[in-house]
PyMOL Python script that loads the backbone (N, CA, C, O; Angstrom):
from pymol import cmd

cmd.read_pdbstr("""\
ATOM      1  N   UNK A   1      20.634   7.297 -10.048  1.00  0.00           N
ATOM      2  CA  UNK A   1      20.363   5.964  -9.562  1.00  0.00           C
ATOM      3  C   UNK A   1      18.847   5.751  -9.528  1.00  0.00           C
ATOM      4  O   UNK A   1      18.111   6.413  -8.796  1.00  0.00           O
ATOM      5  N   UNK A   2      18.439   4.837 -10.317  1.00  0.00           N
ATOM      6  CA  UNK A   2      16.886   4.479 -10.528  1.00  0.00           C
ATOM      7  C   UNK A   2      16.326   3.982  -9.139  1.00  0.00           C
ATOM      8  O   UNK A   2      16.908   3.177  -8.411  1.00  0.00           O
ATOM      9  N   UNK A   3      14.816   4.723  -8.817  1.00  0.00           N
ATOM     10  CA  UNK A   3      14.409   3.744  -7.801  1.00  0.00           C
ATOM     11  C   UNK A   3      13.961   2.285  -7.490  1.00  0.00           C
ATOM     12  O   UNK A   3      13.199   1.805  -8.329  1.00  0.00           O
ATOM     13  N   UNK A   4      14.356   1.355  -6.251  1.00  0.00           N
ATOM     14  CA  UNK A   4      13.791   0.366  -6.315  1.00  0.00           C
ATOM     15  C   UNK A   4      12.184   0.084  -5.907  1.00  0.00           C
ATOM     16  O   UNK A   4      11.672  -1.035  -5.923  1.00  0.00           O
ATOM     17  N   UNK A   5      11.651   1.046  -5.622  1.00  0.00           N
ATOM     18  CA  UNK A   5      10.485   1.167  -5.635  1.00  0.00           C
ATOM     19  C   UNK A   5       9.647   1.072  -6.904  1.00  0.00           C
ATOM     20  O   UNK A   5       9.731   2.032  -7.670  1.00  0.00           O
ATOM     21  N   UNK A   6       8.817   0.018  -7.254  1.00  0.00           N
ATOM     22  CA  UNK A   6       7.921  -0.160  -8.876  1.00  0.00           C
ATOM     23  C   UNK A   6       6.672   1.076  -8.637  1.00  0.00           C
ATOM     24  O   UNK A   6       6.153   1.608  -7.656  1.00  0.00           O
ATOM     25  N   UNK A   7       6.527   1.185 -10.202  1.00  0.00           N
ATOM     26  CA  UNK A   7       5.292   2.057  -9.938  1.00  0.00           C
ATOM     27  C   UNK A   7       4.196   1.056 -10.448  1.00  0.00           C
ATOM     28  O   UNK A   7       4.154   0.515 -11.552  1.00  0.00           O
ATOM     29  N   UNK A   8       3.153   0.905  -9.207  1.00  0.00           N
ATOM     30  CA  UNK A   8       2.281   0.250  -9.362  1.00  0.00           C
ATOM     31  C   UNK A   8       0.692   0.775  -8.736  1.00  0.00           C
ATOM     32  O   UNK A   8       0.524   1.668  -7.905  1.00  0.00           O
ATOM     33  N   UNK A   9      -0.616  -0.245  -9.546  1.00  0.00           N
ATOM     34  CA  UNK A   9      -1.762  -0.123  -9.479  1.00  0.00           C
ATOM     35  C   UNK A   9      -2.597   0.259  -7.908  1.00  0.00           C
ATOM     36  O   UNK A   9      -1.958  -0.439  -7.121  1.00  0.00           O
ATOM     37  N   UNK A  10      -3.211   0.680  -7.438  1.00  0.00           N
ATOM     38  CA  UNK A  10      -3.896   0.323  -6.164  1.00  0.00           C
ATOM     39  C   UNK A  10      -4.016  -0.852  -5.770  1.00  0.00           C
ATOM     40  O   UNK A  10      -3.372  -1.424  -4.891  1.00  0.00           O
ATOM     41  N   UNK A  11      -5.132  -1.373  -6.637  1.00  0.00           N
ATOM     42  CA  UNK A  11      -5.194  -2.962  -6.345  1.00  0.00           C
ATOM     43  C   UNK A  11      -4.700  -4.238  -6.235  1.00  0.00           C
ATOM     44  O   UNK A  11      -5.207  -5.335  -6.004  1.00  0.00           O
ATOM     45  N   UNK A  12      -2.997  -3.624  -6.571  1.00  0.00           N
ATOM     46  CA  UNK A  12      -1.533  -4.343  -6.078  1.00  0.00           C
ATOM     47  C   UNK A  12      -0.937  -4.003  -4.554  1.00  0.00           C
ATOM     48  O   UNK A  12      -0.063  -4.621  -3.947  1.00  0.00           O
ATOM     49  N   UNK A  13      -1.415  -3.255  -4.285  1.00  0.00           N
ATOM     50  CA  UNK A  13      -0.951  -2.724  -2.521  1.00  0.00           C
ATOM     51  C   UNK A  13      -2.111  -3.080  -2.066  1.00  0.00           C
ATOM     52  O   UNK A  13      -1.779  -3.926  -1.236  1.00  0.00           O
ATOM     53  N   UNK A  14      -3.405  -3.013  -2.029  1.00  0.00           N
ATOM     54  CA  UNK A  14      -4.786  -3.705  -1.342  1.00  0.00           C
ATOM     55  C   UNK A  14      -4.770  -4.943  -1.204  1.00  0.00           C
ATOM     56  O   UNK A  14      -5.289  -5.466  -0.218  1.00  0.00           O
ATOM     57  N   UNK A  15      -4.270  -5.534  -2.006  1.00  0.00           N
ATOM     58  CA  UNK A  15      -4.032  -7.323  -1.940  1.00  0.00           C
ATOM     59  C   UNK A  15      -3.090  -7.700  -1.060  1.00  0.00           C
ATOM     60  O   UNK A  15      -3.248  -8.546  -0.180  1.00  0.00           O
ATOM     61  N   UNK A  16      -1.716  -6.839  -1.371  1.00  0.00           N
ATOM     62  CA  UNK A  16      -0.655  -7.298  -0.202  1.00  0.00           C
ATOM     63  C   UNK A  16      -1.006  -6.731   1.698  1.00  0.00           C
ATOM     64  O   UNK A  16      -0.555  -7.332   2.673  1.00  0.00           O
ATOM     65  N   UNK A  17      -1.779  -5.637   1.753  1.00  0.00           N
ATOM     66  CA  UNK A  17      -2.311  -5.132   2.896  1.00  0.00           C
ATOM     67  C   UNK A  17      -3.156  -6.315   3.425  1.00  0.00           C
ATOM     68  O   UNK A  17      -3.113  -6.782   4.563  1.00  0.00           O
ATOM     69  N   UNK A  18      -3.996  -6.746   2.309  1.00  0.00           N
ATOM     70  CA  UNK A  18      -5.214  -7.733   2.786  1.00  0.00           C
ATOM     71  C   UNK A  18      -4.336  -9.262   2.854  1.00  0.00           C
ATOM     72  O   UNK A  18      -5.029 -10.231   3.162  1.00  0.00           O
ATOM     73  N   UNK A  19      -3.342  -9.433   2.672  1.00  0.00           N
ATOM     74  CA  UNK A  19      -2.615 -10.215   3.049  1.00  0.00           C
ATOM     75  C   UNK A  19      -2.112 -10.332   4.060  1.00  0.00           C
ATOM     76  O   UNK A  19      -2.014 -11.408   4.648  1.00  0.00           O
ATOM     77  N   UNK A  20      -1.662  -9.177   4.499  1.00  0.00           N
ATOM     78  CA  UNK A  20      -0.975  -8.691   5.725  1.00  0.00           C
ATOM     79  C   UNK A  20      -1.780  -8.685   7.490  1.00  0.00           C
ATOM     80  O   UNK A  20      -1.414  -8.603   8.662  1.00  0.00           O
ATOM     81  N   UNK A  21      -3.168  -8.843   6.629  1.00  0.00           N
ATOM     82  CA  UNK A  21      -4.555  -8.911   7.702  1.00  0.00           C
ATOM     83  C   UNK A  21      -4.634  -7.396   7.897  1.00  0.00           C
ATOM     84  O   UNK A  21      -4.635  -7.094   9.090  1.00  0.00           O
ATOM     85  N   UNK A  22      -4.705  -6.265   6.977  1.00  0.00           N
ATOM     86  CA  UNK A  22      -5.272  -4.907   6.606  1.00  0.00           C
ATOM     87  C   UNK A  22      -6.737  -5.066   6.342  1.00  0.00           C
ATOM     88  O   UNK A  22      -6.848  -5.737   5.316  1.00  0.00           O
ATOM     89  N   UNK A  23      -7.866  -4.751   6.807  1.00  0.00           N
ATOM     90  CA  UNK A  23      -8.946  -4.404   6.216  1.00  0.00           C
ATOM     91  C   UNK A  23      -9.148  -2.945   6.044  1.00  0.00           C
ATOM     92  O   UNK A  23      -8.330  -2.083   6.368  1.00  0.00           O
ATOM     93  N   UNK A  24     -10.429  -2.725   5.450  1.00  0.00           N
ATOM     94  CA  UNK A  24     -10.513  -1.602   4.656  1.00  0.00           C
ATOM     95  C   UNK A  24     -11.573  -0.691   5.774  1.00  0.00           C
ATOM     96  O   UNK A  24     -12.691  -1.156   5.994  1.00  0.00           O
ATOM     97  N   UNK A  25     -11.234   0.340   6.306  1.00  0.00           N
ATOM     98  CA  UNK A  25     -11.729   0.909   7.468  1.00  0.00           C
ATOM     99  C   UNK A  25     -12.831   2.041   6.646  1.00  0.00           C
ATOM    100  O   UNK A  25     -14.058   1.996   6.734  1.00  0.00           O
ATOM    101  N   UNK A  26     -12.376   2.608   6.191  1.00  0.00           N
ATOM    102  CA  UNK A  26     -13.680   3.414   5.216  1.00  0.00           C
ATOM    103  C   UNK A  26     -12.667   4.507   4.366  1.00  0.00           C
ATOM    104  O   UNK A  26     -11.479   4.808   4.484  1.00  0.00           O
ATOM    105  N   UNK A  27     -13.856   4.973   3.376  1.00  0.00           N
ATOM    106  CA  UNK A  27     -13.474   6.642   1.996  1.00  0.00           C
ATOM    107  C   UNK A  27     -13.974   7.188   1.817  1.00  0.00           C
ATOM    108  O   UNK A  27     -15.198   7.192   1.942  1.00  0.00           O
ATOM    109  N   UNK A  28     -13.324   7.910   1.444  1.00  0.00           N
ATOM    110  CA  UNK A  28     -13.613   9.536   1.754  1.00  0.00           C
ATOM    111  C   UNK A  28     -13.255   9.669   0.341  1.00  0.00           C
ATOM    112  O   UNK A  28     -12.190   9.094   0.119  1.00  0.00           O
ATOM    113  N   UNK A  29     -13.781  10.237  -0.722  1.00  0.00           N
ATOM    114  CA  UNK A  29     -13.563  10.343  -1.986  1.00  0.00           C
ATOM    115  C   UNK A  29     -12.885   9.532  -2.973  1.00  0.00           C
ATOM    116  O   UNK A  29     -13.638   8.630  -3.340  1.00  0.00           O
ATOM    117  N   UNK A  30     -11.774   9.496  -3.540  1.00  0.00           N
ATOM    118  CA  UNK A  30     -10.982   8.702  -3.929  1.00  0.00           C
ATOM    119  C   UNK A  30      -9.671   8.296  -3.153  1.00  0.00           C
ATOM    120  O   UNK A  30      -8.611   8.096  -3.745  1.00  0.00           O
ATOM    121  N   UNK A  31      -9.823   8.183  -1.712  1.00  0.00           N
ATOM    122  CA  UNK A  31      -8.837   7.799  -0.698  1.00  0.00           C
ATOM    123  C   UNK A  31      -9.244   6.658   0.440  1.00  0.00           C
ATOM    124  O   UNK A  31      -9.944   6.962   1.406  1.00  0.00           O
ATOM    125  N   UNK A  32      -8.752   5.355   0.235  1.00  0.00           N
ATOM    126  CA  UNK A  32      -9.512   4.247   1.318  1.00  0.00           C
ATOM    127  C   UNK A  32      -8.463   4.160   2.439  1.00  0.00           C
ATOM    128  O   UNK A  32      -7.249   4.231   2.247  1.00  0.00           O
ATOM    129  N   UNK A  33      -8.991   4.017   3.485  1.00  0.00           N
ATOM    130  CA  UNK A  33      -8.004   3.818   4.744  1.00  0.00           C
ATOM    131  C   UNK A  33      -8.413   2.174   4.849  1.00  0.00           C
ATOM    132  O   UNK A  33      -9.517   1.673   4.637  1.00  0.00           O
ATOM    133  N   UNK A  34      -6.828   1.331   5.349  1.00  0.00           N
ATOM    134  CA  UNK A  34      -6.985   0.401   5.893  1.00  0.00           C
ATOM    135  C   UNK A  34      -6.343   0.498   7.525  1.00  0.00           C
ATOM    136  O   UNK A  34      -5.631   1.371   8.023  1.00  0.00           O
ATOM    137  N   UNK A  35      -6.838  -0.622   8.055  1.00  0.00           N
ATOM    138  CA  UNK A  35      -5.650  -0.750   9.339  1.00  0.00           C
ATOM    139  C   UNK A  35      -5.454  -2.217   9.714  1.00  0.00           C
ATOM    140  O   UNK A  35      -6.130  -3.124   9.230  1.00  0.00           O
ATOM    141  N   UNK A  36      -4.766  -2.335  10.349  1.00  0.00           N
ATOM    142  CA  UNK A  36      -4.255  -3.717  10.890  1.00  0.00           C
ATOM    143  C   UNK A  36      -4.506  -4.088  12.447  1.00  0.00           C
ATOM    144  O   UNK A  36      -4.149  -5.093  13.062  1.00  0.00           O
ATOM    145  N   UNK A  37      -5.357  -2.764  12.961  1.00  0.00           N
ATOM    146  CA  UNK A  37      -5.233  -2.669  14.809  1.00  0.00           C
ATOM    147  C   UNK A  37      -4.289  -2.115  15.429  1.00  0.00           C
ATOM    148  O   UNK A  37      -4.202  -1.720  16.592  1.00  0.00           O
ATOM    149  N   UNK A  38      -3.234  -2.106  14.155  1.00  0.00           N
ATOM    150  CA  UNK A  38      -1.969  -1.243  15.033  1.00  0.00           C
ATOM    151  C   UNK A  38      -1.672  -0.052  14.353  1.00  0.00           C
ATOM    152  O   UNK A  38      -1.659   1.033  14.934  1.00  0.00           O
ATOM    153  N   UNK A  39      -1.347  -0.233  12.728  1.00  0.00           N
ATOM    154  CA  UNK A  39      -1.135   0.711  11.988  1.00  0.00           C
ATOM    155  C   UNK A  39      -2.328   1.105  11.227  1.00  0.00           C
ATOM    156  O   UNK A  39      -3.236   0.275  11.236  1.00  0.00           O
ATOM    157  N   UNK A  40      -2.610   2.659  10.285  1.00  0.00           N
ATOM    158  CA  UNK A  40      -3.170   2.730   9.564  1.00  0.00           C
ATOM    159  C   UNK A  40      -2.620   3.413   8.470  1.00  0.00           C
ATOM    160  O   UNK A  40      -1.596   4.091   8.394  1.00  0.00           O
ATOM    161  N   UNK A  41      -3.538   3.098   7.568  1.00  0.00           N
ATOM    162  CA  UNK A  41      -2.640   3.352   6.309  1.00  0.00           C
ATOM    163  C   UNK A  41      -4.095   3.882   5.333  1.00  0.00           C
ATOM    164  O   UNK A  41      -5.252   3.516   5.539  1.00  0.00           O
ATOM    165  N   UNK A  42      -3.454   5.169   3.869  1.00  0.00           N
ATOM    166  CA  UNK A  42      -4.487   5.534   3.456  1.00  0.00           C
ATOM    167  C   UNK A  42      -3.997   5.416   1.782  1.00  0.00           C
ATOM    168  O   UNK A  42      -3.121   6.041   1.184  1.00  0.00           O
ATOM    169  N   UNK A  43      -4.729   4.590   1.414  1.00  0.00           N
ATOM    170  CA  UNK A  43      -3.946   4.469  -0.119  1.00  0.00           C
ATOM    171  C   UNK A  43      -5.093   4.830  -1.116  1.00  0.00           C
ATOM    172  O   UNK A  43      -6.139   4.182  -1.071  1.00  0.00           O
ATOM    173  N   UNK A  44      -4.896   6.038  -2.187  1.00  0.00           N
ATOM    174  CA  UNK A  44      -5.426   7.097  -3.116  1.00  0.00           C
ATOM    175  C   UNK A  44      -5.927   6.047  -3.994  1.00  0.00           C
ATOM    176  O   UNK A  44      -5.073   5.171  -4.135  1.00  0.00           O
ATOM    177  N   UNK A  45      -7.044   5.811  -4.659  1.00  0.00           N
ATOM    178  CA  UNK A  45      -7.509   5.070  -5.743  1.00  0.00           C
ATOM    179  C   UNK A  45      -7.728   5.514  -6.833  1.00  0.00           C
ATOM    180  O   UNK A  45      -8.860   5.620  -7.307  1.00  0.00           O
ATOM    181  N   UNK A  46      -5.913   6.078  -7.812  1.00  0.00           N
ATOM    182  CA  UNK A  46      -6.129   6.632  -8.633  1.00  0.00           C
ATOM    183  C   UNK A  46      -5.180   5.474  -9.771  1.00  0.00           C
ATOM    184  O   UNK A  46      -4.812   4.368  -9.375  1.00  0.00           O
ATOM    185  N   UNK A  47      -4.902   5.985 -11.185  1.00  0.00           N
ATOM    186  CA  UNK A  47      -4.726   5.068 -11.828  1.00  0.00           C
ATOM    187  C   UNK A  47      -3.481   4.361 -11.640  1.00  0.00           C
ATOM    188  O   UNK A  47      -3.424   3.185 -11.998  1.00  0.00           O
ATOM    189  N   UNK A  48      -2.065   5.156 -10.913  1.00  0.00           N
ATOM    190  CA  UNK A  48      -0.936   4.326 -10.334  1.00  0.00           C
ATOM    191  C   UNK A  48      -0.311   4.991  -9.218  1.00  0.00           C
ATOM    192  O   UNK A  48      -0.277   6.199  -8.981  1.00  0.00           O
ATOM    193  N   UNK A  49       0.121   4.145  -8.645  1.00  0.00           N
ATOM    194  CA  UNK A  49       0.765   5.161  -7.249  1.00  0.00           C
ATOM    195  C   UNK A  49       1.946   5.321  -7.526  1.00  0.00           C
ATOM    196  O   UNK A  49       2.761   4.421  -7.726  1.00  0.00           O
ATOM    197  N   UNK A  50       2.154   6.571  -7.563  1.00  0.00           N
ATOM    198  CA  UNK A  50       4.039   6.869  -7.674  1.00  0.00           C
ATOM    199  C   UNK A  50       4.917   5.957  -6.743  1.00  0.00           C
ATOM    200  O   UNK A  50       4.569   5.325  -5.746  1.00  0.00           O
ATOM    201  N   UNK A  51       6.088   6.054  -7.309  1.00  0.00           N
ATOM    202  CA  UNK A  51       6.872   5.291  -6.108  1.00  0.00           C
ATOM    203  C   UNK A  51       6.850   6.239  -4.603  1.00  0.00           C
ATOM    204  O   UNK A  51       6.810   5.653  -3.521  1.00  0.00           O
ATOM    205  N   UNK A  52       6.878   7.511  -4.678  1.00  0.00           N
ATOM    206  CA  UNK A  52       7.113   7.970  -3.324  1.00  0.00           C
ATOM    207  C   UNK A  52       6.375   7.907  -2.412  1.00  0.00           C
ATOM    208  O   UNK A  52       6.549   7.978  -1.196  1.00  0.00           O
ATOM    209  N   UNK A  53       4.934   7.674  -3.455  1.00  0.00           N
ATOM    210  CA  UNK A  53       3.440   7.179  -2.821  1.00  0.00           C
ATOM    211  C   UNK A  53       3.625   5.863  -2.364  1.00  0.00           C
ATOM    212  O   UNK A  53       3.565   5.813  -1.135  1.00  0.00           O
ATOM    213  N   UNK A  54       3.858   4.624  -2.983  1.00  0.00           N
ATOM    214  CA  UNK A  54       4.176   3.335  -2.295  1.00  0.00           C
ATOM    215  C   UNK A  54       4.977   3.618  -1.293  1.00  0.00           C
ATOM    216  O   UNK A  54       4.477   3.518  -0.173  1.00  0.00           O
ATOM    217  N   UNK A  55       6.586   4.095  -1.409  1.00  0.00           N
ATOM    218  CA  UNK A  55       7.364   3.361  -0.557  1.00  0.00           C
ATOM    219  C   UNK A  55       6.521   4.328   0.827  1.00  0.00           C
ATOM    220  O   UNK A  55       6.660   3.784   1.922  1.00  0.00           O
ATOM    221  N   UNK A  56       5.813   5.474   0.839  1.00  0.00           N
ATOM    222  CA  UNK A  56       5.206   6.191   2.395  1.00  0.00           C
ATOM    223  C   UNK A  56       4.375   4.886   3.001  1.00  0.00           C
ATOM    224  O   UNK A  56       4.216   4.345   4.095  1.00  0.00           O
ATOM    225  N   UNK A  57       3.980   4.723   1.749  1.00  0.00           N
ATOM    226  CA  UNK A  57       2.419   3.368   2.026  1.00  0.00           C
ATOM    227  C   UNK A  57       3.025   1.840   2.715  1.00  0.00           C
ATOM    228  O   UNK A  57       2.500   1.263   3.667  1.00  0.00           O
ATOM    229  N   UNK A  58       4.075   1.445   2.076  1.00  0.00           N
ATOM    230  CA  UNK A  58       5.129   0.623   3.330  1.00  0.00           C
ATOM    231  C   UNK A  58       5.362   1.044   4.312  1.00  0.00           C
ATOM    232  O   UNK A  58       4.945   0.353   5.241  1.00  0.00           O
ATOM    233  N   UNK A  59       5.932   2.024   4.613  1.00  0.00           N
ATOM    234  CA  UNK A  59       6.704   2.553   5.574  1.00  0.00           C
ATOM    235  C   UNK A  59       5.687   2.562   6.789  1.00  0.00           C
ATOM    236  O   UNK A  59       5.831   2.002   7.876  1.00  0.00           O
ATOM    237  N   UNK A  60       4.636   3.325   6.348  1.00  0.00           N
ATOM    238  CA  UNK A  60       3.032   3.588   7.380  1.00  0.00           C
ATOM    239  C   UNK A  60       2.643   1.850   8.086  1.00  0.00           C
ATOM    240  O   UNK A  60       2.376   1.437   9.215  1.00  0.00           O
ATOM    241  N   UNK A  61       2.823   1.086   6.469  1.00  0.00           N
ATOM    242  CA  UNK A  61       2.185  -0.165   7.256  1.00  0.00           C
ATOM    243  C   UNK A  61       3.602  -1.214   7.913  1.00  0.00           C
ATOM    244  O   UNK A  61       3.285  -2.378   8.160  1.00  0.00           O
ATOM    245  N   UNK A  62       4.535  -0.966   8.080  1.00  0.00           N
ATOM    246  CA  UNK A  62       5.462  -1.159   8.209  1.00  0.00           C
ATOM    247  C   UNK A  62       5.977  -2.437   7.579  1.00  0.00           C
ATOM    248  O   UNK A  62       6.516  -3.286   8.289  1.00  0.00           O
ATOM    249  N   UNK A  63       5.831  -2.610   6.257  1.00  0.00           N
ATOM    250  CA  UNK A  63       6.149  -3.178   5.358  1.00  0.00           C
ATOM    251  C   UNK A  63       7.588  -3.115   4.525  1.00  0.00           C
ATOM    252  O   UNK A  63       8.032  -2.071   4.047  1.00  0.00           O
ATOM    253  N   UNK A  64       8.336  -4.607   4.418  1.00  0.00           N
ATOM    254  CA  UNK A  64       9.622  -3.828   3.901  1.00  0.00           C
ATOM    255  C   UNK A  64       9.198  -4.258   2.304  1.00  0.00           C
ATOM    256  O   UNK A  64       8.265  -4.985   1.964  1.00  0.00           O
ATOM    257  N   UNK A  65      10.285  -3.505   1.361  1.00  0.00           N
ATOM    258  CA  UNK A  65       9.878  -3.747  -0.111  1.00  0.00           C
ATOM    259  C   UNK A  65      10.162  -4.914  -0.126  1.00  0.00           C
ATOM    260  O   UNK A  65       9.181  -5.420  -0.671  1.00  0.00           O
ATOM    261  N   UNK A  66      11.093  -5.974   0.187  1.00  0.00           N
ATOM    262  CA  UNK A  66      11.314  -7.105   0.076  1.00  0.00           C
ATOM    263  C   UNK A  66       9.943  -8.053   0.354  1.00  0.00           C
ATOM    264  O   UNK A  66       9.535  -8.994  -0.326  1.00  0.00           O
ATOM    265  N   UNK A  67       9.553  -7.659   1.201  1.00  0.00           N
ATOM    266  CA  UNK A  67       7.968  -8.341   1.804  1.00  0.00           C
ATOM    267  C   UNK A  67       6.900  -8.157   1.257  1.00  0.00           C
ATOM    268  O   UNK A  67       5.840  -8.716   1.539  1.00  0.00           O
ATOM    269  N   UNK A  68       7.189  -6.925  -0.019  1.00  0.00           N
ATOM    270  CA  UNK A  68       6.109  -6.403  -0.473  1.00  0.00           C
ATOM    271  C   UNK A  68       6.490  -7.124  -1.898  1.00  0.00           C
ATOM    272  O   UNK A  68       5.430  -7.656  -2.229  1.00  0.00           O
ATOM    273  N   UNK A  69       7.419  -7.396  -2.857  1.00  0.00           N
ATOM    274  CA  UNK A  69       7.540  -7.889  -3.718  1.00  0.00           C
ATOM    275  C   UNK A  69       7.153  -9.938  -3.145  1.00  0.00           C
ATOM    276  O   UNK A  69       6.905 -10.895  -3.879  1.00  0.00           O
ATOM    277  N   UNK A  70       7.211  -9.909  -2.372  1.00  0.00           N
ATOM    278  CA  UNK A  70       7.474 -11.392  -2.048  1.00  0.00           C
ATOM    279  C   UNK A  70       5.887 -11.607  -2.042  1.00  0.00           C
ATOM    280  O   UNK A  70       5.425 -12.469  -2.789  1.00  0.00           O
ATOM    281  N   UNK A  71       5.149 -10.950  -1.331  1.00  0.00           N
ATOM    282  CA  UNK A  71       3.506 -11.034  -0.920  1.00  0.00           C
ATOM    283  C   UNK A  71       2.967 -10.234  -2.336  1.00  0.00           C
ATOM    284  O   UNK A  71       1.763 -10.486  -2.283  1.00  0.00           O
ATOM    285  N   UNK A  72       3.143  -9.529  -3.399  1.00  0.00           N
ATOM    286  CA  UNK A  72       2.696  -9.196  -4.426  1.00  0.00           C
ATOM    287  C   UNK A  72       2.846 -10.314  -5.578  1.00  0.00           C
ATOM    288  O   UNK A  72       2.435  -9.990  -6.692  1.00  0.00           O
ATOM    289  N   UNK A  73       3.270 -11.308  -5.450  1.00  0.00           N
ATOM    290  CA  UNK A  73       3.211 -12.592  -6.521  1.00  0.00           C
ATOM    291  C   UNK A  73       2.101 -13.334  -6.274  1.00  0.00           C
ATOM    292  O   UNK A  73       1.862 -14.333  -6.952  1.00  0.00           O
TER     293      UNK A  73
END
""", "prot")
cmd.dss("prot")
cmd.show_as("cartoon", "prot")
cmd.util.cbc("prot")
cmd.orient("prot")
């Protein structure tokens, strides 16, 4: 059974975070932390994030995929 999780860019989860009212708290090599005041979240700035890498990166910001495909258009 294929996942419903897409494999996608960094700068497709930074947009929906910064949507979400995520700013970008600071990095540490190729890893940026955002937070929201409540949650934080640390997403790798490499060329795609696996799905198991996204769906942790929802889960942390407590994002559902539905919310995340809806705010990624």
């Amino acid at each position: 059974m294929p996942s419903k999780y897409p494999v996608c860019k960094p700068k497709e989860v930074i947009k929906v975070l910064e949507r979400k009212g995520f700013w970008e708290v600071s990095q540490r090599g190729s890893h940026r932390k955002y937070s929201d005041g409540e949650h934080i979240v640390i997403v790798p700035m490499h060329d795609e994030l696996l799905k198991g890498t996204l769906k942790s990166i929802l889960y942390q910001a407590g994002i559902s995929l539905e919310e995340f495909n809806r705010l990624r258009r």
